[in-house]
N, C-alpha and C positions, 0 to 999 in steps of 0.2 A: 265405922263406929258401931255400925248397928244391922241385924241381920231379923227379920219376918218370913215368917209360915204361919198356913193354918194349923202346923203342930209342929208343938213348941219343939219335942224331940229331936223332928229334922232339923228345925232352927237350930237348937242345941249341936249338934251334930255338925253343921255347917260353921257356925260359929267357934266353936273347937279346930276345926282343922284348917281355917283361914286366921286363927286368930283376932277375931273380931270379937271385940268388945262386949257386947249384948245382943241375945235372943230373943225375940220375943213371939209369942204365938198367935199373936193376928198381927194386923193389919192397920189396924188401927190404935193398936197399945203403942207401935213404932212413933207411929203419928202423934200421936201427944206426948213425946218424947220431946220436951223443950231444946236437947241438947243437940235433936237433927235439925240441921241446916238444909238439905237437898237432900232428896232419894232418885233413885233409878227404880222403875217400872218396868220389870222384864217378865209380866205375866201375861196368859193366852188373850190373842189378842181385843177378843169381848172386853176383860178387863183394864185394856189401856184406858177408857174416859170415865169409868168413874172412879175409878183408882188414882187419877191424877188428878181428876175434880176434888176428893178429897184431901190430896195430896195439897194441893195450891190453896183449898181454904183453910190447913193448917197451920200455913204459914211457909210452906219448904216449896224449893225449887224444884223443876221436875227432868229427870232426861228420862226419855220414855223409848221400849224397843219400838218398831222398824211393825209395821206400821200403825201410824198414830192412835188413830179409828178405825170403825169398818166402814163408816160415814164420812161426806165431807162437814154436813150438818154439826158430827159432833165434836170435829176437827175446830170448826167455829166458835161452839163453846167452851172447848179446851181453853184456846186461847184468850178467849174474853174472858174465863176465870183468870187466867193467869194476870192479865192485864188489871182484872179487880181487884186485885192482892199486890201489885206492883213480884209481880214472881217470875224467873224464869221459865220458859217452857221449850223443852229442843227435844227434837228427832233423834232418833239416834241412828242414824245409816254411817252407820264405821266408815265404810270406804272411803266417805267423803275424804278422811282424812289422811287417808297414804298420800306419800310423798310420789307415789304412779298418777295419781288422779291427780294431783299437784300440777305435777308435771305437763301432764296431759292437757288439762286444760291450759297453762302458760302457753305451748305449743303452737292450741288452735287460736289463742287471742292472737296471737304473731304471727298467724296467716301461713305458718308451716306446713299445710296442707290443702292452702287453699280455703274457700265455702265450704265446711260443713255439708254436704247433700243424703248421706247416708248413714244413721247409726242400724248395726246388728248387735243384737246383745240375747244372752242364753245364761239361764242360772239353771242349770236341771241337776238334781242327783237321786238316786235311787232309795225313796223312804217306805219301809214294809214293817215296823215295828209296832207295837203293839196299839191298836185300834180304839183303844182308848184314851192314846194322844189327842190332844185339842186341834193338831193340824188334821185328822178326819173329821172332825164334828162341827157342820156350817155353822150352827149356831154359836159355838166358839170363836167364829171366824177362820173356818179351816180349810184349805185347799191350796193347792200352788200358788194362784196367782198372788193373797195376799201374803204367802209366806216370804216367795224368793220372786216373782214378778215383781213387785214393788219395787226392788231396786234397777231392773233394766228400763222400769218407767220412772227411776227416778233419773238415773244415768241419761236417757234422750233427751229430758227435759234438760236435767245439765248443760249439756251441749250444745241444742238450739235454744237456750236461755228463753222458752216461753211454751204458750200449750198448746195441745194438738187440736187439731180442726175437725177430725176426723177420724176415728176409731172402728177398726175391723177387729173384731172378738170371734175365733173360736175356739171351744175346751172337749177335751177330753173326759167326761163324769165318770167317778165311779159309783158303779151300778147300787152298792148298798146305800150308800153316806150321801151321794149327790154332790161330793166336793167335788173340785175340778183336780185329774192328776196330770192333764197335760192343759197350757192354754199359750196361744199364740196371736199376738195382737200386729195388726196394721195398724201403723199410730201416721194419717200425713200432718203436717206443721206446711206456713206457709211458706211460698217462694221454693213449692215444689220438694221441699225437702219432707226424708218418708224417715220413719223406725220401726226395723222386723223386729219384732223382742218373743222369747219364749221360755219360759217356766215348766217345770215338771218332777213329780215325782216320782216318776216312772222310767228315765231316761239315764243313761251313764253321764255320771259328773260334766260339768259344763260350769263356768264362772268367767264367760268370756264379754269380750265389746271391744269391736270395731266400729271405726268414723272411717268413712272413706268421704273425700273431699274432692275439688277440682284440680288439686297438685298434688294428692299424695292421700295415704291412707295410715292409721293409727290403729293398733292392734294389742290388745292386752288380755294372757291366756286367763291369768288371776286375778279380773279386774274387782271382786268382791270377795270371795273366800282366799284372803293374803295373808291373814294373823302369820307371822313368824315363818314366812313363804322368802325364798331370793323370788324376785321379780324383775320381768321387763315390761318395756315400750317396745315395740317394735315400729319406727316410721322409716313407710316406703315412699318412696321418691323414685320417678324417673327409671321404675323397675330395680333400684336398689333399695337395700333394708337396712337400717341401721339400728344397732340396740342398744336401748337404753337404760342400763342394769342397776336394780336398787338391794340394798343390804335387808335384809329378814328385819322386819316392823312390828311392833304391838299396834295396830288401828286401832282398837278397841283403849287402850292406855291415852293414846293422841287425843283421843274423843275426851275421853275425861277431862285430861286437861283441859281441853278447851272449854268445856263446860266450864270447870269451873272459875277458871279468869271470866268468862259470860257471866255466869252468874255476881260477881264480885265489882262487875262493871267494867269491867278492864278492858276489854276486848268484846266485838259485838258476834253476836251468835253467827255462826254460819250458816243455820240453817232457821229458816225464818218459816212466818205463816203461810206466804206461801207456799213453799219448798211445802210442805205439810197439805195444804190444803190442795193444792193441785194433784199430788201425787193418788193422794185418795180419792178425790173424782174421777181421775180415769182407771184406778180399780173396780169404783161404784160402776161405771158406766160399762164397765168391760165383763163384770160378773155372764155367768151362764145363762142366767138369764135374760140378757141381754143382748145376745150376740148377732145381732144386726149391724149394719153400720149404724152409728150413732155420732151425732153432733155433737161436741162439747163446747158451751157456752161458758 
């Protein structure tokens, strides 16, 4: 219905060639638009909490991009607005909703690969554009780990359905900005199970995640960059592989949807405070700053 920038122009511009409704040039004009029901929040990611704070004391529901906060702190008052306001609030990590990840998980509930003991997972691709993007600038909240890290710490967690005990961090800085353009976490969970996960902006494409289990192992080359991708499962067994082939998806369409049956009551969110709050405490804890082993409580 309705499309916001800080200049109107672009709005204009965007709203022309998607067909949308109305422009407007802040942010806020949108926001007392009686006629919005829900917005999506896909600004740098500084901007996720009070953008959505204002978002939820407007009235409107919120899906907000990937990741929530740069805090879990403010991950907490996200959702206590929301809860104030009786308003939806969700994540937006696309992947959740391919029919791989679906899949995927039905799989491991069925014990088709055994315990869970291993997730590996790598989001890496090569970003060198213009340095006035908000992924260089900390302050912004810039650097691999909360760009595309977030989803292979959200993926582990996925999988051993709870949080890590234990967090080995190192990053790669670059020397001007101080973001991180490589980072590599040891995440252990208990009952022995570990997650290699790694992030970067400096490495050739990668969008993978492997579970390897006590009977078999689970392998997916596109398990987050799949918009409009044919895709597989690969589960091995027994030194055999079988594939398990999915038709070209909109994720991003899927998410919607679900949002908004969520929002309408119809269907409960997928992605809950936790799923949110967890994710971004072991970014918090994982920063460059940080990179000692660390306890997550």
């Amino acid at each position: 219905m309705a499309i916001a920038s800080r200049d109107l122009t672009k709005a204009k511009y965007w709203a022309g060639k998607y067909n949308i409704r109305k422009a407007y040039g802040s942010y806020e004009d949108l926001l007392a638009d009686p006629e919005i029901e829900a917005i999506y929040n896909p600004l740098p990611n500084h901007l996720h909490h009070p953008l959505t704070i204002k978002s939820l004391q407007s009235g409107k529901h919120v899906l907000s991009e990937k990741p929530l906060a740069l805090t879990a702190t403010e991950v907490q008052e996200m959702f206590a607005e929301a809860e104030k306001n009786n308003r939806l609030l969700m994540e937006g990590f696309m992947y959740r909703f391919h029919p791989q990840i679906e899949k995927t998980m039905k799989l491991i509930r069925s014990g088709a690969i055994g315990e869970p003991r291993l997730v590996r997972s790598a989001f890496t691709f090569i970003f060198d554009r213009d340095r006035s993007n908000y992924r260089w600038l900390p302050e912004m909240g810039g650097g691999a780990l909360y760009d595309v890290g977030c989803y292979t710490i959200n993926a582990a967690r996925l999988v051993f359905q709870t949080e890590p005990e234990e967090i080995i961090a190192r990053a790669h800085l670059d020397e001007t900005t101080g973001v991180d353009l490589t980072t590599s976490l040891i995440c252990t969970f208990s009952v022995h199970r570990q997650a290699l996960l790694t992030c970067s902006f400096e490495l050739e494409f990668q969008s993978s995640l492997e579970i390897s289990g006590t009977n078999g192992r689970i392998y997916l080359g596109r398990a987050f960059s799949a918009k409009n991708f044919e895709t597989e499962i690969q589960l091995t067994r027994g030194q055999k592989t079988e594939l398990i082939k999915f038709e070209p998806t909109d994720q991003f369409q899927l998410m919607i949807d679900h949002f908004c049956l969520a929002a309408q009551g119809i269907t409960k969110p997928l992605l809950d405070y936790q799923d949110s709050w967890g994710n971004v405490l072991v970014i918090e804890k994982s920063l460059p700053k940080n990179g000692d082993a660390l306890r997550v409580s």
